[in-house]
C-alpha beads as a LAMMPS data file, in Angstrom:
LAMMPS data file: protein, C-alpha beads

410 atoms
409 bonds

1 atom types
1 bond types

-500.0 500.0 xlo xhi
-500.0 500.0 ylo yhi
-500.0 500.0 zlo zhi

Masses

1 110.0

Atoms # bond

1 1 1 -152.022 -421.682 246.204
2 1 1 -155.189 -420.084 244.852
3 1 1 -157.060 -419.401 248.276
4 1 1 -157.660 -422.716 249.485
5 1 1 -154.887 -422.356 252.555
6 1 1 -155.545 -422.229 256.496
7 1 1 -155.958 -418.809 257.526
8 1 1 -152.775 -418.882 259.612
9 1 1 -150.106 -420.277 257.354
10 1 1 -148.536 -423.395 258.739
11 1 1 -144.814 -424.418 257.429
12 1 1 -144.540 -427.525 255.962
13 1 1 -142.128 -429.252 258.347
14 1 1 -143.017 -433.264 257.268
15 1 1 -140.488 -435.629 256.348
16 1 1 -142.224 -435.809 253.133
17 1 1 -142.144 -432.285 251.955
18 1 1 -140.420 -432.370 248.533
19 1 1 -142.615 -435.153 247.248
20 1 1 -145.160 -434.724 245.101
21 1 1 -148.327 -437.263 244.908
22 1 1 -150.981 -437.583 242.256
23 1 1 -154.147 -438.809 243.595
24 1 1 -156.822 -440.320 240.838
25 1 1 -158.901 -442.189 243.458
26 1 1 -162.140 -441.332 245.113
27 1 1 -164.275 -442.455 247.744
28 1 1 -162.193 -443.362 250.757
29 1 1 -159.368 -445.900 250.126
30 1 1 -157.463 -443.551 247.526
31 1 1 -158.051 -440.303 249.444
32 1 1 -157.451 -441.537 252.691
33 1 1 -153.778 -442.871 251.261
34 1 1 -153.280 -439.689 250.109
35 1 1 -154.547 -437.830 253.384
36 1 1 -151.723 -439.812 255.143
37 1 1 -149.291 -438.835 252.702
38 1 1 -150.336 -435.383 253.113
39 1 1 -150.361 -434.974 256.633
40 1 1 -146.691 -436.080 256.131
41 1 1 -145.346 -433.186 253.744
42 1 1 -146.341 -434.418 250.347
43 1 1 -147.940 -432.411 248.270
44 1 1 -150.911 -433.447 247.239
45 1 1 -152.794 -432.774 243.803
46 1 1 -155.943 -434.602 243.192
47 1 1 -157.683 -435.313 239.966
48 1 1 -160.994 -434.922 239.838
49 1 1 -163.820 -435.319 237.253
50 1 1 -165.185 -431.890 236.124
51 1 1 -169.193 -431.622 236.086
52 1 1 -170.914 -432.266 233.210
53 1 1 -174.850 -432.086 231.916
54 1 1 -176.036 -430.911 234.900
55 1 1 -174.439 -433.092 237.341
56 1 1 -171.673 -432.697 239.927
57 1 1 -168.650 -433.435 238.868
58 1 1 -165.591 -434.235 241.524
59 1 1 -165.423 -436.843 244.285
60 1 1 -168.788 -438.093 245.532
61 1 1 -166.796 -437.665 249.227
62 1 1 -167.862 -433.626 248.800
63 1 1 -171.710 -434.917 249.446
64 1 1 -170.443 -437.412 252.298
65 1 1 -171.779 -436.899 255.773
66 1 1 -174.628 -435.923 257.954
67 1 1 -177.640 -434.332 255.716
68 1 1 -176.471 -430.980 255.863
69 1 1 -172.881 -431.884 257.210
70 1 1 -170.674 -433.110 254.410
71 1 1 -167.825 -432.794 256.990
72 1 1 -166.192 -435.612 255.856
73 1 1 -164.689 -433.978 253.026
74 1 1 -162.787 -431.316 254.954
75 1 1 -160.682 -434.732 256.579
76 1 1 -159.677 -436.539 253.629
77 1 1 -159.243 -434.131 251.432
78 1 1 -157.185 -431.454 253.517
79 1 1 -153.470 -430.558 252.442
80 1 1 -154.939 -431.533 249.005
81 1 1 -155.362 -429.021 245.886
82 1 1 -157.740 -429.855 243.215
83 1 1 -157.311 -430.134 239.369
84 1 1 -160.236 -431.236 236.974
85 1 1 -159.855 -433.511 233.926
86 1 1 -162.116 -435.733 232.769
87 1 1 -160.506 -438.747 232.029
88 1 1 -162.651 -440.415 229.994
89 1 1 -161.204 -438.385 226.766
90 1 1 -157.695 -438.545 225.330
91 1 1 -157.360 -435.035 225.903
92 1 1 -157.943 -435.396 229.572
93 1 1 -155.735 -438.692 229.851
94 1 1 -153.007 -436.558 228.323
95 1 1 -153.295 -433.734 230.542
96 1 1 -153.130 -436.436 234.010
97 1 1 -150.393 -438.372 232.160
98 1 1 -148.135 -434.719 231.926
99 1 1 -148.870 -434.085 235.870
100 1 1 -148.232 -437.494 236.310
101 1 1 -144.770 -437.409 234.788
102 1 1 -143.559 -435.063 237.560
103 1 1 -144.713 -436.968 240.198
104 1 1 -143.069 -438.960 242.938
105 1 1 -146.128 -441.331 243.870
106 1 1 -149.632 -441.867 242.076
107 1 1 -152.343 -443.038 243.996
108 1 1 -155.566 -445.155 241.979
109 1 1 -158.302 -446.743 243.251
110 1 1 -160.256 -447.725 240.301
111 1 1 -161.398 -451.286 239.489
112 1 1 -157.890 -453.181 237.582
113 1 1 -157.732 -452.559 234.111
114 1 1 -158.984 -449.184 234.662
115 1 1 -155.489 -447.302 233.897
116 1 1 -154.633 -449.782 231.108
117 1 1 -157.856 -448.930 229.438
118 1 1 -156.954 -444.959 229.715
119 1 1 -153.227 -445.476 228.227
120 1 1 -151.715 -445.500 231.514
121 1 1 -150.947 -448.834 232.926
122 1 1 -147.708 -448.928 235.149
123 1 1 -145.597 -449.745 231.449
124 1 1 -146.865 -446.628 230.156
125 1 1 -146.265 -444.699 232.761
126 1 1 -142.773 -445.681 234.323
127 1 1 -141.489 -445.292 230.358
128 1 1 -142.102 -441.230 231.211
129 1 1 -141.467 -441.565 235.164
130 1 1 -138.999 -444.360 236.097
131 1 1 -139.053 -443.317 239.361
132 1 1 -142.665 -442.830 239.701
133 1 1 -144.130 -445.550 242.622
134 1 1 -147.925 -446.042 241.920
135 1 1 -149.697 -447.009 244.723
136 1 1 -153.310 -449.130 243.507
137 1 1 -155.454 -450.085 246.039
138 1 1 -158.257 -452.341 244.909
139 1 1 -161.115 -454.827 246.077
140 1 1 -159.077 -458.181 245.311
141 1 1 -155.928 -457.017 244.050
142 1 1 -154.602 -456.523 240.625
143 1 1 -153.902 -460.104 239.811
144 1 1 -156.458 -463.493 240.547
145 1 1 -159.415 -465.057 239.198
146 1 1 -161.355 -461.909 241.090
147 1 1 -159.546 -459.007 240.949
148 1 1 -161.622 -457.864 237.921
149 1 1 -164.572 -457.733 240.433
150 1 1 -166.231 -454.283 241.885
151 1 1 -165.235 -454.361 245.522
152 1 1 -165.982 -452.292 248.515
153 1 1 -164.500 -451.838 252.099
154 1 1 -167.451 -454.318 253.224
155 1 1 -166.415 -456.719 250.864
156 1 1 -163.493 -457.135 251.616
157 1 1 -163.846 -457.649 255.198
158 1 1 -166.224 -460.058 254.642
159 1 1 -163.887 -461.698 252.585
160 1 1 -160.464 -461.012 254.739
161 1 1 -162.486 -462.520 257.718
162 1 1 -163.519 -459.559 259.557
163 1 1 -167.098 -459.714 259.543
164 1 1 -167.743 -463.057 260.369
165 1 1 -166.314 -462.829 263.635
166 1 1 -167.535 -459.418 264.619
167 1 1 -170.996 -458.461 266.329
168 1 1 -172.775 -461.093 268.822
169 1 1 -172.975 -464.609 268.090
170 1 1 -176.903 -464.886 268.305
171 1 1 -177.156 -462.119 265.843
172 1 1 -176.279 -461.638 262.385
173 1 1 -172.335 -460.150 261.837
174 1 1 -172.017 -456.490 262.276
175 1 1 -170.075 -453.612 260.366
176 1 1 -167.599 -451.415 262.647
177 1 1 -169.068 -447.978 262.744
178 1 1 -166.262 -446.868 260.812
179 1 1 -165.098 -447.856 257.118
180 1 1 -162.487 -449.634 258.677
181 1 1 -161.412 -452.303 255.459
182 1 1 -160.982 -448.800 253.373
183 1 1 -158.950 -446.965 256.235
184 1 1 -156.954 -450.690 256.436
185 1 1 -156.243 -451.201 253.005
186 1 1 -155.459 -446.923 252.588
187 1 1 -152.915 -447.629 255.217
188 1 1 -151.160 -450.528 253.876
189 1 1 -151.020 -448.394 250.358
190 1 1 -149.232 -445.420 252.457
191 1 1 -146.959 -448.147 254.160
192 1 1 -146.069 -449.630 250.880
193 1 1 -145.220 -446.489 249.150
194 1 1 -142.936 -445.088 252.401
195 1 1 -140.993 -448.935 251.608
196 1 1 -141.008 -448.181 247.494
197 1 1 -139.540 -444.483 248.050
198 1 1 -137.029 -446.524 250.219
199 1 1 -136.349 -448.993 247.225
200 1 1 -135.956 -445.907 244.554
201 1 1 -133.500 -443.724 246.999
202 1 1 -131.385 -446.659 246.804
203 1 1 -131.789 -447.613 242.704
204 1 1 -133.973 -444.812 241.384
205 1 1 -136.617 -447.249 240.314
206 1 1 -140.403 -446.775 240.897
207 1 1 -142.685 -449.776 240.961
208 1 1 -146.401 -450.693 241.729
209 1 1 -147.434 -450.717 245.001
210 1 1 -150.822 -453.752 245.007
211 1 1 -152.902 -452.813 247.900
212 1 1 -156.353 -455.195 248.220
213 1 1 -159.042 -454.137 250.779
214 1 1 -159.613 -458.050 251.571
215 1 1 -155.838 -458.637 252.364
216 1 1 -155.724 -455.561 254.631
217 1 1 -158.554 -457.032 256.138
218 1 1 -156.693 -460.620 256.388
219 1 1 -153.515 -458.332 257.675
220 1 1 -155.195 -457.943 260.994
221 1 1 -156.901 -461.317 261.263
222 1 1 -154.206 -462.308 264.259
223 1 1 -153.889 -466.665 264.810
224 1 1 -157.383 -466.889 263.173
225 1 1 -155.944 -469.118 260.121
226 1 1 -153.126 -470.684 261.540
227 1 1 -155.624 -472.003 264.543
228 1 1 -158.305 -473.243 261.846
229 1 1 -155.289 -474.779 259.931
230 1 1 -153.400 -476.535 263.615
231 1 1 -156.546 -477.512 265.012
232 1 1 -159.537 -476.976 263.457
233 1 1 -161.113 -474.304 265.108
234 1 1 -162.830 -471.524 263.951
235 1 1 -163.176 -468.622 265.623
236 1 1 -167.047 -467.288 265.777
237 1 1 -168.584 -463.908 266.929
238 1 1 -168.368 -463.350 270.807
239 1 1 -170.252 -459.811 271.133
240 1 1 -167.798 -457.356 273.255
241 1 1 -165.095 -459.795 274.634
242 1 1 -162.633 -462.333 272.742
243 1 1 -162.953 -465.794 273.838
244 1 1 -159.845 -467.030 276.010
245 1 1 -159.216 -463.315 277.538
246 1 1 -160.502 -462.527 280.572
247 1 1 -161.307 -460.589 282.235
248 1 1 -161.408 -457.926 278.672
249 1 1 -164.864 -456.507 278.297
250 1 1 -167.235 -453.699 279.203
251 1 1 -168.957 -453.745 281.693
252 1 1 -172.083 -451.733 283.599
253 1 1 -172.013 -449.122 285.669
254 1 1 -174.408 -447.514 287.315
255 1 1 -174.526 -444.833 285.119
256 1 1 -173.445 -446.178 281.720
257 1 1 -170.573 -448.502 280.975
258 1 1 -166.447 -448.782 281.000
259 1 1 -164.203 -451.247 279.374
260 1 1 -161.729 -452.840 281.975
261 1 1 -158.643 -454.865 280.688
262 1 1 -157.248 -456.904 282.997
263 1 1 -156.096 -460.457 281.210
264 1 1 -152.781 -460.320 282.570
265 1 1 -151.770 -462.163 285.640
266 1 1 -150.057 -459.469 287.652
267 1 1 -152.795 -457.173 286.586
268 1 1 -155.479 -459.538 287.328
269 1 1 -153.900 -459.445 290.741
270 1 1 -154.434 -455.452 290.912
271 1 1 -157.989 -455.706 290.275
272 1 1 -159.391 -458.101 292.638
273 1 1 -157.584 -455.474 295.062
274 1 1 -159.760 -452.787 293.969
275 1 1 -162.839 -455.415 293.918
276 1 1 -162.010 -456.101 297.280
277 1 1 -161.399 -459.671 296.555
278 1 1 -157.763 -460.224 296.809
279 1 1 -158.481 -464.102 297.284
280 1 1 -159.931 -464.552 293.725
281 1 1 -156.032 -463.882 292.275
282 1 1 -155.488 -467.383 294.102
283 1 1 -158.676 -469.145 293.469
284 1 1 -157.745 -472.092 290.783
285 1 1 -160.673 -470.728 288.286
286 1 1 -159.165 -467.729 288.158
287 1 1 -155.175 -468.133 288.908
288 1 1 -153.884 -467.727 285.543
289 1 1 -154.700 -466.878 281.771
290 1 1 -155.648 -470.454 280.656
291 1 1 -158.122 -470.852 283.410
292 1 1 -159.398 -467.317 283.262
293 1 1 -160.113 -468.250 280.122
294 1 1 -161.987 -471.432 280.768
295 1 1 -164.232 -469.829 283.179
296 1 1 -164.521 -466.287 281.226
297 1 1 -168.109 -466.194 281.355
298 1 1 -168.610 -466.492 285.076
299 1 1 -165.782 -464.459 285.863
300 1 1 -167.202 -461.662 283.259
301 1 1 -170.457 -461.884 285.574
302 1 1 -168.834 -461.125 288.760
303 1 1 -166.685 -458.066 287.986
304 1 1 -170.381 -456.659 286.061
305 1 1 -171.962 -457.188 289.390
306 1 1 -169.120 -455.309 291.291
307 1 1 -168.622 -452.592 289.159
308 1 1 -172.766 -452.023 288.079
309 1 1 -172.919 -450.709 292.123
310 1 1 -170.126 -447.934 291.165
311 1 1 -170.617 -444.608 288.847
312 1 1 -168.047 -444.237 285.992
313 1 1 -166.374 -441.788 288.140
314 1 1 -165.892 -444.329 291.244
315 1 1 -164.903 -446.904 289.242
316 1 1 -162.488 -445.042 287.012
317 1 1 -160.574 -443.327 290.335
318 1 1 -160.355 -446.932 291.490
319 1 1 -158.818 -448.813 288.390
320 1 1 -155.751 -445.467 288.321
321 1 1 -155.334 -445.939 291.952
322 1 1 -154.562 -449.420 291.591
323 1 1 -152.913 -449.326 287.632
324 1 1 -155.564 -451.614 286.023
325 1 1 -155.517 -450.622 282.262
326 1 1 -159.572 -449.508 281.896
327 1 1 -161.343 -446.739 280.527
328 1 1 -164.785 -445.092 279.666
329 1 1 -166.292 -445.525 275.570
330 1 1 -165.842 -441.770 274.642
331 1 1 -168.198 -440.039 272.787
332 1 1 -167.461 -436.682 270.631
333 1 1 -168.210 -434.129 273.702
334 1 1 -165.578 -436.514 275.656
335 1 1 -163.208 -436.540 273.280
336 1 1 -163.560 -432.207 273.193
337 1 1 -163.386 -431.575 276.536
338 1 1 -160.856 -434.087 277.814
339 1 1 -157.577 -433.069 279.298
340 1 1 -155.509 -435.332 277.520
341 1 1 -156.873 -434.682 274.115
342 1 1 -156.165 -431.130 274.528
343 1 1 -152.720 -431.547 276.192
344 1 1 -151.563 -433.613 273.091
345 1 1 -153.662 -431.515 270.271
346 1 1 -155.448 -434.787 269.214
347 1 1 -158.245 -432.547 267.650
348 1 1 -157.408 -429.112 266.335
349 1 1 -159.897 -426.520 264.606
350 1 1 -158.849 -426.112 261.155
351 1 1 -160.998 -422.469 259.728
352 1 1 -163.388 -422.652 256.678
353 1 1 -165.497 -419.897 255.548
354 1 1 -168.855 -421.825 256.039
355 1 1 -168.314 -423.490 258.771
356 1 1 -166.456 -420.910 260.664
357 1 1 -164.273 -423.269 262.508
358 1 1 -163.846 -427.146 261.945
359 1 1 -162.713 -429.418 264.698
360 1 1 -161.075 -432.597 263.153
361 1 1 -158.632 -435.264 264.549
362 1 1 -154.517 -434.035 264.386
363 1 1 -152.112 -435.730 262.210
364 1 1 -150.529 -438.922 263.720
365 1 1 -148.053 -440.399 264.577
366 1 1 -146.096 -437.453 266.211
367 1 1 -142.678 -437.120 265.129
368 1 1 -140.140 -435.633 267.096
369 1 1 -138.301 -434.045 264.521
370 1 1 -140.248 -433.638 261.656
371 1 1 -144.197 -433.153 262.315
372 1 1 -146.497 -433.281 259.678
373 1 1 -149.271 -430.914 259.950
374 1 1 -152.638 -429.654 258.904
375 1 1 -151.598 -426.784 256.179
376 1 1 -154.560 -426.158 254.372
377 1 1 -158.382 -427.012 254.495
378 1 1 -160.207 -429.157 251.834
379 1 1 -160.193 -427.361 248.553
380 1 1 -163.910 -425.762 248.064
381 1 1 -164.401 -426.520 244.583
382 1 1 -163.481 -429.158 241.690
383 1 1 -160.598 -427.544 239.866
384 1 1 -160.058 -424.889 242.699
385 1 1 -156.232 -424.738 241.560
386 1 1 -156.247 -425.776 238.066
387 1 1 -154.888 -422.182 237.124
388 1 1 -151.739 -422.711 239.638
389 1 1 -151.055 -426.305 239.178
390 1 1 -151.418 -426.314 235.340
391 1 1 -149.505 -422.938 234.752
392 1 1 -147.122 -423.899 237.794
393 1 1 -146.636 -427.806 236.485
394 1 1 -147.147 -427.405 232.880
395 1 1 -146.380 -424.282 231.987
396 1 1 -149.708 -423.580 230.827
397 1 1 -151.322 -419.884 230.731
398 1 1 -154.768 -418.549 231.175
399 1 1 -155.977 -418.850 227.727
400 1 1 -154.877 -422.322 227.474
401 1 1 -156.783 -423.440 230.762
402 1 1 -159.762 -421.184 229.679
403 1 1 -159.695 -422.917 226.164
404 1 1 -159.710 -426.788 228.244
405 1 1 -162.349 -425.390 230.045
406 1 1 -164.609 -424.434 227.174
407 1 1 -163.992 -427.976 225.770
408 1 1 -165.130 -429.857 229.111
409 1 1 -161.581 -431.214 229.458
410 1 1 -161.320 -429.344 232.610

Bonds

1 1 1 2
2 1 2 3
3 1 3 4
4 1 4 5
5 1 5 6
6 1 6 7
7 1 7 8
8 1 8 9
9 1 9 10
10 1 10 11
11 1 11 12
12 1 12 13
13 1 13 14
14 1 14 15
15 1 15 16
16 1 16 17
17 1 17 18
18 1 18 19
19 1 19 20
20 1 20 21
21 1 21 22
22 1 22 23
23 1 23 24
24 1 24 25
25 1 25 26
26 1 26 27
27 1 27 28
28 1 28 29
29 1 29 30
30 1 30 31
31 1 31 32
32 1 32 33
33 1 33 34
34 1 34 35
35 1 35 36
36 1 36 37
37 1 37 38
38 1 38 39
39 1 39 40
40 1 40 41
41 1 41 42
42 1 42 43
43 1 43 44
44 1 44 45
45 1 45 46
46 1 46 47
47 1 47 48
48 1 48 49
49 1 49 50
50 1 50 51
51 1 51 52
52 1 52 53
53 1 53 54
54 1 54 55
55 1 55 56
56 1 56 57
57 1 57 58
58 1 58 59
59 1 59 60
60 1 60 61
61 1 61 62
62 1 62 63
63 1 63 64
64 1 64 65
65 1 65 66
66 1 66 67
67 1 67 68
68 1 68 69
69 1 69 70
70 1 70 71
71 1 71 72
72 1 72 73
73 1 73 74
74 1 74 75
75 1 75 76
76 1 76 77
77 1 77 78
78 1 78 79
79 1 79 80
80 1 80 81
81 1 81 82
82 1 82 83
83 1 83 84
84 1 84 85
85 1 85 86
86 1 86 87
87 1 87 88
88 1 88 89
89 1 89 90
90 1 90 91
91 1 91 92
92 1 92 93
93 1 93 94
94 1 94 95
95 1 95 96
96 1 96 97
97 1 97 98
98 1 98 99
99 1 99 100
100 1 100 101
101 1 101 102
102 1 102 103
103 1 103 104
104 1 104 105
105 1 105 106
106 1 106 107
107 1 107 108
108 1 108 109
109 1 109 110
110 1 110 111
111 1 111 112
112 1 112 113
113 1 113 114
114 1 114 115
115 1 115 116
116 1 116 117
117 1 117 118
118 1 118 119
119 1 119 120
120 1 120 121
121 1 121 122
122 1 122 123
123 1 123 124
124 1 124 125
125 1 125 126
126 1 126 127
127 1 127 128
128 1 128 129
129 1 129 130
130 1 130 131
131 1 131 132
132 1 132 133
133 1 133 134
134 1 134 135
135 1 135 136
136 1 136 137
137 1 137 138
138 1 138 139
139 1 139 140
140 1 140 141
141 1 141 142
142 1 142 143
143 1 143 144
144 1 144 145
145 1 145 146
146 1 146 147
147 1 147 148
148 1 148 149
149 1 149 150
150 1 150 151
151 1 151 152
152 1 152 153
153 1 153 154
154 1 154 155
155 1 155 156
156 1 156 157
157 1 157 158
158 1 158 159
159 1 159 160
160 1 160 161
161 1 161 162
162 1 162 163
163 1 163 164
164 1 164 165
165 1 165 166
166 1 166 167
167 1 167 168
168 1 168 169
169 1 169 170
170 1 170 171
171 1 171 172
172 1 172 173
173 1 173 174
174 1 174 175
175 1 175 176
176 1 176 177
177 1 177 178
178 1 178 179
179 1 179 180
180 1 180 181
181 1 181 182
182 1 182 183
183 1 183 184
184 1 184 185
185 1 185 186
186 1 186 187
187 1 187 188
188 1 188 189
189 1 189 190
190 1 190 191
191 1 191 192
192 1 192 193
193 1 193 194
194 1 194 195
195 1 195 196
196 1 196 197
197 1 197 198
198 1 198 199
199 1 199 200
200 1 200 201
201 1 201 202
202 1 202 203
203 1 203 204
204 1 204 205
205 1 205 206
206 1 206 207
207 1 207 208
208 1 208 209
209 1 209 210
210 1 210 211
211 1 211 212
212 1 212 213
213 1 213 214
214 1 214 215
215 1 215 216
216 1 216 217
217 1 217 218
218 1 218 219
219 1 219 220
220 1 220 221
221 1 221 222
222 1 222 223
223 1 223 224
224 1 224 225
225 1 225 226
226 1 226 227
227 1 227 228
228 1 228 229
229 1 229 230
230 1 230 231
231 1 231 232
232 1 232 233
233 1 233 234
234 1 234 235
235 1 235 236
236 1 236 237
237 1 237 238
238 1 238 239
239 1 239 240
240 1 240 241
241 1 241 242
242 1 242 243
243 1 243 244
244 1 244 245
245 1 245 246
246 1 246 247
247 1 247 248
248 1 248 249
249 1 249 250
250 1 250 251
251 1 251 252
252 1 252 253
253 1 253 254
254 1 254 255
255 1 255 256
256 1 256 257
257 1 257 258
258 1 258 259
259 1 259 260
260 1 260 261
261 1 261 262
262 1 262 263
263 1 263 264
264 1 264 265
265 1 265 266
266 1 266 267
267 1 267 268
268 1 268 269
269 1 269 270
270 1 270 271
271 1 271 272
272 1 272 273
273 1 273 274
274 1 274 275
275 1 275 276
276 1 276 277
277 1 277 278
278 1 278 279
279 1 279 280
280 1 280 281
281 1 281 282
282 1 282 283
283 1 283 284
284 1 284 285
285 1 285 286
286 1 286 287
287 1 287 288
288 1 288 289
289 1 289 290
290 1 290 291
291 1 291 292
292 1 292 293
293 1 293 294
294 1 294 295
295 1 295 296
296 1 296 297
297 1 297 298
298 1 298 299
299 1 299 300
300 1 300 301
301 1 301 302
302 1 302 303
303 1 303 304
304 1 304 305
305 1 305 306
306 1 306 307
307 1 307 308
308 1 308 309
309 1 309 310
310 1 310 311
311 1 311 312
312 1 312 313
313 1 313 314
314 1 314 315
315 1 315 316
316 1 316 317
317 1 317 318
318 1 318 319
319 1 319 320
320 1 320 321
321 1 321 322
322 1 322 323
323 1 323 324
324 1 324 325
325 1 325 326
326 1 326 327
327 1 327 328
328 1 328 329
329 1 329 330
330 1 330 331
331 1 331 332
332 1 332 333
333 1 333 334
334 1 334 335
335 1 335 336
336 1 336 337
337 1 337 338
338 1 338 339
339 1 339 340
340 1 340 341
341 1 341 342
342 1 342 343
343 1 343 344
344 1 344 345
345 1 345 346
346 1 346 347
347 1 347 348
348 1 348 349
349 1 349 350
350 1 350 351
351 1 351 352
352 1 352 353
353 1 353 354
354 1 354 355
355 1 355 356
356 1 356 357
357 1 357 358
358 1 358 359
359 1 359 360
360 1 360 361
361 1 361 362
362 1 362 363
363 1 363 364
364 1 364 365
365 1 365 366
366 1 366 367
367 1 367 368
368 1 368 369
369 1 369 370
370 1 370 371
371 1 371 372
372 1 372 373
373 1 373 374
374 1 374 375
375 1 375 376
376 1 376 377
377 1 377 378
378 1 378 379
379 1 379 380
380 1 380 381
381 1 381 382
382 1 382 383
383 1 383 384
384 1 384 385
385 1 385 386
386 1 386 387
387 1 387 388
388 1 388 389
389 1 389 390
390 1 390 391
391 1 391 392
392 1 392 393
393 1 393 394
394 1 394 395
395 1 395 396
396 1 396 397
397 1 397 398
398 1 398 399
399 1 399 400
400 1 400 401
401 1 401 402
402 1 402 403
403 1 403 404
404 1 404 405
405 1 405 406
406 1 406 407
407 1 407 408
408 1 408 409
409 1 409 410
């Protein structure tokens, strides 16, 4: 690799190492499916658009972040190498359909009919690759009266349901602080392609992997049709708790707040020992999920004025003593200097020669036997390794990548 690797080697131990992914999307739904299959082994080698007339070319995720702190980047894009080609010419379309032709898995996340209108739709493509398993995540899906819409994460969890029922129900719906219908529908893209490679081991056939940011969304909507569809009921935003489970909810302290889960009967049981009030277990309001439920609000009032006399500390040495599932809302500084983040690795410092170290979230799950891993940081530039991925791939040498260059194909 041309420079872009951790300072401190790490060997590429995934269950995915072997497999080679090219990733055409931007933004956060493509590169986020490819992060994941990076983390896991795969090699990773993005396309990105080279600058042109002034502008910066490459995905608008390098800009991404805090003012000053385009941290972002160094996430989604790490175990990643970058090639330029600007796709909009034949000559750039040729050179992504060669480095597509010995790949395992493409990722796309451009609006349907994108490919097709570049000379390579799925057809075109699985006539050079039969095995090839493209992976095209997409506001509404590749097929429907929509799917020729724009879409964005928000869109689709408005659409999929999420929105609706999230935030408090005298104010308007909020967003999660996260771009969580991207990161959903990313997901389901990864998931798809691990059951594809599955399919091909077995046949040696590749096919398309349709992955829609409002059906990801709809994926993780629970009994919120079915109980619309049974009985008519539609569930509506209920601010920090979900109606029918109680006691789940966070509640004050006198220094801050902590979320306390105790819905469960048994567990119930454990906390009205650490209230003090081993009797409420038996009163009939209380005695059992459905009428927990029922009387959720009043019940939600008395634990917040037992636990709003008690520091975070207090409280949180009383719900381990007694095993009630409950915890404080960690912040970053939380997350750094907790015992159990560092005991498991959840955040490791990954070095970059700006930032001098960068702390970032592990790879996850954990396997036992083959762990993915962190093996290089974010490449630095657009087209950091076209000289090793085009001479490597496609035989190419340096006056034929200078020449692309000169052109603006690169």
């Amino acid at each position: 690799m041309s420079g872009e690797q951790v300072k401190t080697p790490v060997a590429n131990k995934g269950p995915l190492a072997g497999l080679r992914v090219v990733e055409m999307g931007q933004l956060i739904a493509g590169p986020f499916c490819g992060q994941l299959l990076g983390d896991m082994g795969a090699e990773i080698i993005k396309i990105e658009a080279p600058g042109r007339d002034g502008k910066m070319g490459g995905d608008p995720m390098r800009v991404w972040g805090r003012g000053d702190y385009p941290l972002w980047w160094e996430v989604v894009a790490r175990n990643k190498q970058s090639v330029s080609a600007d796709l909009r010419i034949p000559e750039g379309q040729a050179l992504a359909r060669r480095l597509i032709a010995t790949a395992d898995i493409l990722i796309e996340n451009f609006r349907p009919g994108t490919l097709e209108k570049w000379g390579m739709g799925p057809e075109a493509l699985h006539a050079e690759n039969p095995g090839l398993i493209i992976v095209r995540v997409s506001g509404y899906g590749q097929t429907g009266p929509y799917s020729n819409r724009a879409g964005f994460g928000g869109i689709g969890e408005a659409m999929g349901g999420w929105r609706a029922i999230v935030g408090d129900p005298d104010r308007p719906p909020s967003r999660m602080g996260v771009s969580i219908g991207d990161s959903l529908a990313a997901t389901y893209g990864c998931m798809g392609a691990l059951a594809a490679l599955r399919h091909r081991d077995q046949t040696g056939e590749g096919q398309v992997v349709d992955s829609s940011l409002y059906e990801a969304c709809l994926q993780v909507m629970e009994s919120l049709v079915p109980e619309y569809a049974a009985s008519g009921y539609v569930r509506e935003r209920s601010g920090s708790s979900l109606p029918g489970i109680a006691p789940s909810n966070v509640y004050p302290t006198s220094d801050g707040e902590y979320l306390i889960g105790a819905n469960q009967d048994t567990v119930f049981g454990r906390l009205c020992q650490a209230m003090g009030r081993p009797e409420l277990a038996q009163d009939p309001r209380y005695v059992d999920h459905i009428s927990r439920g029922r009387h959720q609000v009043e019940l939600d009032d008395l634990i917040a004025a037992w636990t709003q006399t008690l520091t975070i500390a207090e409280l949180e040495a009383l719900m381990i003593e007694h095993g009630v599932p409950a915890g404080k809302l960690y912040r970053p500084q939380d997350m750094l200097d907790d015992p159990h983040f560092i005991a498991r690795e959840a955040i490791i410092d990954v070095p970059h020669p700006r930032w001098g170290t960068v702390k970032m979230q592990n790879v996850f799950p954990k396997l036992s036997k083959t762990p993915g891993s962190v093996r290089s940081r974010a490449p630095e530039t657009v087209g950091a390794d076209n000289a090793d991925v085009y001479g490597r791939l496609l035989g190419m040498n340096d006056a034929e990548i200078d020449d692309l260059k000169l052109r603006g194909v690169i």
